[in-house]
C-alpha positions as CSV (number, residue, x, y, z in Angstrom):
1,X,261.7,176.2,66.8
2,X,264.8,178.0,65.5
3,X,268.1,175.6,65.6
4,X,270.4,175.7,68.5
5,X,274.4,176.3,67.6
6,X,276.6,174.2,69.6
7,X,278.3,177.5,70.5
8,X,275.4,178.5,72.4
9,X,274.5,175.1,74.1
10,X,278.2,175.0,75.0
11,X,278.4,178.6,76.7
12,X,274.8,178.1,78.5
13,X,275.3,175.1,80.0
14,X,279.1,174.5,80.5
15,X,278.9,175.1,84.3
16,X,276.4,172.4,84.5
17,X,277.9,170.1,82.2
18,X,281.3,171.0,82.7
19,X,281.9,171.1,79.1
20,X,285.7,172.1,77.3
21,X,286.7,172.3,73.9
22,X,289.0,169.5,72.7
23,X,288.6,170.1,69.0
24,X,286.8,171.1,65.7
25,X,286.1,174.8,67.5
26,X,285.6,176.0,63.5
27,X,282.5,174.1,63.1
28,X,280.9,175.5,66.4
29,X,278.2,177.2,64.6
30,X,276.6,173.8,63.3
31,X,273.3,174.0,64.5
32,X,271.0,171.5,66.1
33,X,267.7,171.3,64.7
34,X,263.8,171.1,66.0
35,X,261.8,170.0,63.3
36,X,258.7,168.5,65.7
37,X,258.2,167.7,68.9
38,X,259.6,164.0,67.9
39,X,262.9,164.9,67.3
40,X,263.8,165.6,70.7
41,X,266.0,162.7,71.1
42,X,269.2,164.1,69.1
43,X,271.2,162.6,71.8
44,X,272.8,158.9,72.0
45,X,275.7,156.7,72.1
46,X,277.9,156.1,69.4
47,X,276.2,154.7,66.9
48,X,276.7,154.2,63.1
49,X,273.1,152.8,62.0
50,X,271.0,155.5,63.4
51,X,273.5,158.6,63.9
52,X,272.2,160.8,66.7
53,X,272.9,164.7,65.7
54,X,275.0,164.7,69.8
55,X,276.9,161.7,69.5
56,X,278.4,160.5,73.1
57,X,281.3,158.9,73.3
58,X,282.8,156.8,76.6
59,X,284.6,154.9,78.0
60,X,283.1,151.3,76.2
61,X,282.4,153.3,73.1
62,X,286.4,154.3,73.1
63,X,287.0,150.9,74.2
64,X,285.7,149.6,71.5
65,X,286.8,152.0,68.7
66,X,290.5,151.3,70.2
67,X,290.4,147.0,69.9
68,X,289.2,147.4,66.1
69,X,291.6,146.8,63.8
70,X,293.6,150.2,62.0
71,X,292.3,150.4,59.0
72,X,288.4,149.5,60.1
73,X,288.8,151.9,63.5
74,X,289.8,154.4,60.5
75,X,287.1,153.8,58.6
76,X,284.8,154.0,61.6
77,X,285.9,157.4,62.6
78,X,285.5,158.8,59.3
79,X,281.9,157.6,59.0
80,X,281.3,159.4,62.4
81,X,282.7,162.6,61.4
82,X,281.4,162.7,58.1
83,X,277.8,161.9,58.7
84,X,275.3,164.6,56.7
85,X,273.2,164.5,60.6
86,X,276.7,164.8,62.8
87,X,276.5,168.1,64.7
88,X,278.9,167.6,68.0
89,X,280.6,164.8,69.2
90,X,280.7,164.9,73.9
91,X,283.0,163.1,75.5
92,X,282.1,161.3,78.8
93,X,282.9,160.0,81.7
94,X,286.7,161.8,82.0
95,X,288.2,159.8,79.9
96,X,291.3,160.4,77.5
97,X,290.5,160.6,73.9
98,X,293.2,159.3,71.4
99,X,294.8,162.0,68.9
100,X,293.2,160.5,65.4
101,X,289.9,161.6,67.1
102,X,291.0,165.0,67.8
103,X,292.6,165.1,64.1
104,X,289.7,163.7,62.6
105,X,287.5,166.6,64.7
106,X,289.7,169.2,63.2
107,X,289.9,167.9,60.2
108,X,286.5,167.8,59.2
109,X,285.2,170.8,61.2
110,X,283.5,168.9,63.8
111,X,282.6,169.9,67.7
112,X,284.6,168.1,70.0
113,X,283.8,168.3,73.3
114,X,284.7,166.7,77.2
115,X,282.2,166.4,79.9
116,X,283.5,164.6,83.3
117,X,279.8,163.5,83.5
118,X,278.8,160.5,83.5
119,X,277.0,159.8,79.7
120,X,273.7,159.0,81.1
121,X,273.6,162.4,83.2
122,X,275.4,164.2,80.1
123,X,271.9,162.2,77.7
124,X,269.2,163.0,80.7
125,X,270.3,166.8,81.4
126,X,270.4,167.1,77.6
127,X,267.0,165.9,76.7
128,X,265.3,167.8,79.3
129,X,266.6,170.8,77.9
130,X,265.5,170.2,74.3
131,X,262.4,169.2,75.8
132,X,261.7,172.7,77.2
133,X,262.4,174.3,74.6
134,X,260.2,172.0,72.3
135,X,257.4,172.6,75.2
136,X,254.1,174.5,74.5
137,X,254.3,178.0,76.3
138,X,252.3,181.0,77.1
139,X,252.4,184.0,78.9
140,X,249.4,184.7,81.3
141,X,248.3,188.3,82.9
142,X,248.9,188.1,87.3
143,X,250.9,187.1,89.7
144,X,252.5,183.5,90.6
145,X,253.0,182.5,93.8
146,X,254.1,179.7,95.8
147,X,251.7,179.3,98.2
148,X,251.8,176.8,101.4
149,X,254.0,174.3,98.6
150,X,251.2,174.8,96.1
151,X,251.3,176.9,92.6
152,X,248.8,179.7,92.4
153,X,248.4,182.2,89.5
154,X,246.5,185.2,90.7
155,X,244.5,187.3,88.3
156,X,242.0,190.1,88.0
157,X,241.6,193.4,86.8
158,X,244.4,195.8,86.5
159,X,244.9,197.9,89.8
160,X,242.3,195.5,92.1
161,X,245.5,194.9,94.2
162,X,246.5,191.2,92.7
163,X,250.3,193.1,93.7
164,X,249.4,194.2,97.0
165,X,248.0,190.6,98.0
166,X,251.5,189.3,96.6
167,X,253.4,191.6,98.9
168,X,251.2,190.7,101.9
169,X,251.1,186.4,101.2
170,X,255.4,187.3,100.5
171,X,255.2,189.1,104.5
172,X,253.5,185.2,105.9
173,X,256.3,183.4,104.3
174,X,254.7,182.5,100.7
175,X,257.6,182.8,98.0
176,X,257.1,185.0,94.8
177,X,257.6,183.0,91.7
178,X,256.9,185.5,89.1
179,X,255.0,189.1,88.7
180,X,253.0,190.7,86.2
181,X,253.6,188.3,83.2
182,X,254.8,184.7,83.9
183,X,255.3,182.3,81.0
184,X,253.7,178.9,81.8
185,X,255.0,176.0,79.5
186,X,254.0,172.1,79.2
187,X,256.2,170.4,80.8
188,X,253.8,166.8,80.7
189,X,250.1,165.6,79.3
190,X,249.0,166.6,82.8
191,X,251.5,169.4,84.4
192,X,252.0,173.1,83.6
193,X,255.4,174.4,84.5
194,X,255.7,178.5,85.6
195,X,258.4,181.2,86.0
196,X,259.7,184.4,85.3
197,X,260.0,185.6,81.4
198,X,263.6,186.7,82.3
199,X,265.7,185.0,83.8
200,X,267.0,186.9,86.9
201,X,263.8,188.9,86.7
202,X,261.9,186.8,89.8
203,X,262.4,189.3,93.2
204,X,260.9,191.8,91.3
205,X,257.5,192.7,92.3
206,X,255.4,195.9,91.3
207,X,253.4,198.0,93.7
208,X,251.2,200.7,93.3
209,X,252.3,203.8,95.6
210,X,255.6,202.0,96.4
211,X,257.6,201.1,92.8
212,X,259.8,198.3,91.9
213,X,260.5,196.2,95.3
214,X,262.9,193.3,95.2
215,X,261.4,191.0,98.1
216,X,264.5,188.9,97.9
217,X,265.9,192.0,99.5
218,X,263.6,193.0,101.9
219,X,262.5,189.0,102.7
220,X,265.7,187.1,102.1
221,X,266.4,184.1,99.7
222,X,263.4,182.2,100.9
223,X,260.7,185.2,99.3
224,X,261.4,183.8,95.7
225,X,261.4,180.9,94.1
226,X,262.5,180.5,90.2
227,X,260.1,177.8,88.9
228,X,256.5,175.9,90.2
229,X,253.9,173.8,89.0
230,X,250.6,175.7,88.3
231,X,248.0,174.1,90.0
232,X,245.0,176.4,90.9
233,X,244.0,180.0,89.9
234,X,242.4,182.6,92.0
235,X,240.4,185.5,90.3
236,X,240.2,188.2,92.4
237,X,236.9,190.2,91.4
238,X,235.2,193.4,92.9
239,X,232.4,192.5,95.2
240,X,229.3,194.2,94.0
241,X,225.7,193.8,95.3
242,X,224.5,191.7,92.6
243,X,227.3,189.3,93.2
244,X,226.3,189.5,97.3
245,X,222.9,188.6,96.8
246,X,223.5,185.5,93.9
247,X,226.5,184.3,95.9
248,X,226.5,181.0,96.9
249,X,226.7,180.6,100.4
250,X,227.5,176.2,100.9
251,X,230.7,176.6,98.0
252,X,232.8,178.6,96.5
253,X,232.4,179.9,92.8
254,X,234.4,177.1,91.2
255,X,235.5,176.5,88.2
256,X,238.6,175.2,85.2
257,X,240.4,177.0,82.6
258,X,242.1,175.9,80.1
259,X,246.1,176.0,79.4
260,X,248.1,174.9,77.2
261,X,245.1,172.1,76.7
262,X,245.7,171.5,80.9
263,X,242.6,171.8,82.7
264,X,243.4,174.4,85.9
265,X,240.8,174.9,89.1
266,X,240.2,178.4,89.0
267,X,238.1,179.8,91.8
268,X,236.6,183.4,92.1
269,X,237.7,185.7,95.5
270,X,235.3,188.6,96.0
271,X,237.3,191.6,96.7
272,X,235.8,194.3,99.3
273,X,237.1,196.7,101.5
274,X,237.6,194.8,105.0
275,X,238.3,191.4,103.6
276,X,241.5,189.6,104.2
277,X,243.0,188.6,101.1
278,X,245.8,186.7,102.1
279,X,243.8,184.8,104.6
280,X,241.1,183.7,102.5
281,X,243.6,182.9,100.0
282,X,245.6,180.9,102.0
283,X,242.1,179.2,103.3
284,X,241.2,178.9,99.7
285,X,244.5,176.9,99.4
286,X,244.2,174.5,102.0
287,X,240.7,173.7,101.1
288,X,242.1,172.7,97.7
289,X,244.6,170.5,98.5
290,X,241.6,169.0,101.0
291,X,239.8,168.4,97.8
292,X,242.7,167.0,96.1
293,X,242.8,164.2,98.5
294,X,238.9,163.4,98.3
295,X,238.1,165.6,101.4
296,X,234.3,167.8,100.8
297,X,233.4,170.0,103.7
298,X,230.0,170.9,102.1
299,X,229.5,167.2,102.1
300,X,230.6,166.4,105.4
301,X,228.4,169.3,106.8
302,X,225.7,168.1,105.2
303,X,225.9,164.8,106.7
304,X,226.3,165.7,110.1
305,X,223.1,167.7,109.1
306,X,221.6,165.3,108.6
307,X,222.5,162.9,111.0
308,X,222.0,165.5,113.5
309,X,218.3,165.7,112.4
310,X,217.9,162.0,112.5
311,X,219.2,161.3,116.3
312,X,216.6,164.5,116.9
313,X,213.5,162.7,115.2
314,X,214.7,159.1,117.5
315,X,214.9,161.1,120.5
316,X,211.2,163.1,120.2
C-alpha cells in the first residue's frame, strides 16, 4: 500500500470533513503509512503514550492542555509536535485553538488542520477510509447490477449479450452499478463490496450495434447506483443440445465461486434464442433470496408429491 500525503487526504475529502488549513501547510506532504492490514487505526485522541500518526484534538483534549501549568502545557506541545510517528494534527468539534499551537504547527512543519465535526465522526469517517484502501480487491470480467435490492455480477462469454440483458433489466427498473470491469473489494470476513473502476464511470454501459449509452440519461438518476454488495452471480452460457438433454429439470445448475476468499452462489442461465433473459433472471433472483430465508421449492414440491400420493393410496 503506497502512503497517503496529507495533501491528498485533505483535498479528497475536505467536502466531507469540512477540513481547513490552520497551520504547518509546509509539512503537507508528510505521508501516512500502510504497513499491514493492522495499522489501520492511525487515528485517536491526543495521546502522549501511544501517539496515533492523525492525532485529534477537542474540545476536552484543549481543555485540558489549557488548565496545565506553562511550562508543562509547553512541554506537552512540544512532545506532540515532535513525535518521529506525528503526521497531522485535526481539530474538532469547532472549537478555537490557542496561538502556541498554531506556532508550534509552523514551527515544526506540522499539519494543522479544523474539522467542525464532531471527533468521533472525524475517527469513524477516517477509519473507514483507510480501511478500503487496506481492503483486498479485484477486478472481475461482466456486468453488475442491482437487481430487485440484490447484487448480481453477470458473466459469460464475450458478445453472448451479458450488455444487452443489462440494458433490458436497466428498462424494468434494475439500476446499473458497474459495466465491463467492476472492481470488487473486501469490505468484511463475510461481504464483498462492488463498483465502478473510475469513479464517475457508472452510467456507462456498452452495447453492441448501439455504442456508449449513458442510462443515467436515457433512465434518470434512479438507472445507476455507485456501490452494492455482491451476492450472487449469474453465468449466462449458450444453450447447446448436450446441455438440453443433461439439464436438470427439478434445480437449477448451482453452484459457489470464490472471491477474495468469499464464497458467492453462482448459478448457470442457458442462453437461446426465444428465452427471456431478464425474466428468468429476475425469477432466478427472487428464488435466491427465497433460499436465503430457508424457503426450497424443489422440496416443498416434493412433499406435496408426496402427500398427494398418500391421500390417493387412503382413498383407493
Amino acid at each position: 500500500m503506497a502512503p497517503l500525503s496529507v495533501d491528498t487526504l485533505f483535498e479528497k475529502h475536505t467536502h466531507n470533513l469540512t477540513l481547513q488549513w490552520l497551520a504547518g501547510e509546509n509539512g503537507k506532504q508528510r505521508c501516512i503509512c500502510f504497513e499491514t492490514e493492522q495499522n489501520v487505526a492511525t487515528i485517536g485522541y491526543l495521546n502522549f503514550v501511544r501517539p496515533q500518526q492523525i492525532q485529534i484534538i477537542g474540545f476536552y483534549e484543549l481543555a485540558y492542555l489549557e488548565a496545565l501549568p506553562p511550562h508543562v502545557g509547553e512541554d506537552m506541545l512540544v512532545r506532540l509536535f515532535t513525535n518521529d510517528k506525528l503526521v497531522c494534527v485535526i481539530i474538532v468539534d469547532d472549537v478555537l485553538v490557542s496561538p502556541k499551537i498554531i506556532d508550534y504547527a509552523d514551527q515544526y512543519h506540522v499539519p494543522l488542520i479544523a474539522s467542525q465535526l464532531a471527533g468521533e465522526k472525524v475517527i469513524n469517517y477516517l477509519h473507514e477510509t483507510f480501511s478500503r484502501l487496506l481492503a483486498q480487491r479485484i477486478t472481475l470480467h461482466g456486468v453488475f447490477m442491482d437487481v430487485l435490492g440484490v447484487g448480481v455480477l453477470i458473466t459469460g462469454d464475450s458478445g453472448i449479450g451479458k450488455s444487452e440483458l443489462a440494458l433490458e433489466l436497466v428498462s424494468r427498473g434494475h439500476r446499473l452499478v458497474a459495466d465491463d470491469a467492476p472492481e470488487f473489494i473486501r469490505v468484511s470476513p463475510e461481504r464483498v463490496r462492488g463498483s465502478s473502476t473510475c469513479v464517475g464511470m457508472e452510467p456507462f454501459l456498452e452495447v453492441r450495434g448501439l455504442g456508449i449509452l449513458n442510462v443515467q440519461a436515457l433512465f434518470g438518476d434512479s438507472a445507476v447506483k455507485k456501490e452494492k454488495y455482491l451476492r450472487l452471480i449469474v453465468r449466462l452460457e449458450p444453450l447447446t443440445l448436450e446441455r438440453l438433454k443433461n439439464a436438470e429439470r427439478l434445480r437449477e445448475e448451482h453452484n459457489t465461486r470464490c472471491v477474495l476468499e468469499v464464497d458467492i452462489p453462482e448459478i448457470c442461465l442457458p442462453v437461446a434464442p426465444g428465452r427471456n433473459l431478464a425474466v428468468l433472471l429476475e425469477c432466478a433472483v427472487r428464488n435466491h433470496s427465497l433460499q436465503d430465508q430457508g424457503y426450497d421449492a424443489v422440496k416443498d414440491f416434493c412433499q406435496r408429491q408426496r402427500r398427494a400420493m398418500q391421500e390417493e393410496q387412503i382413498a383407493e
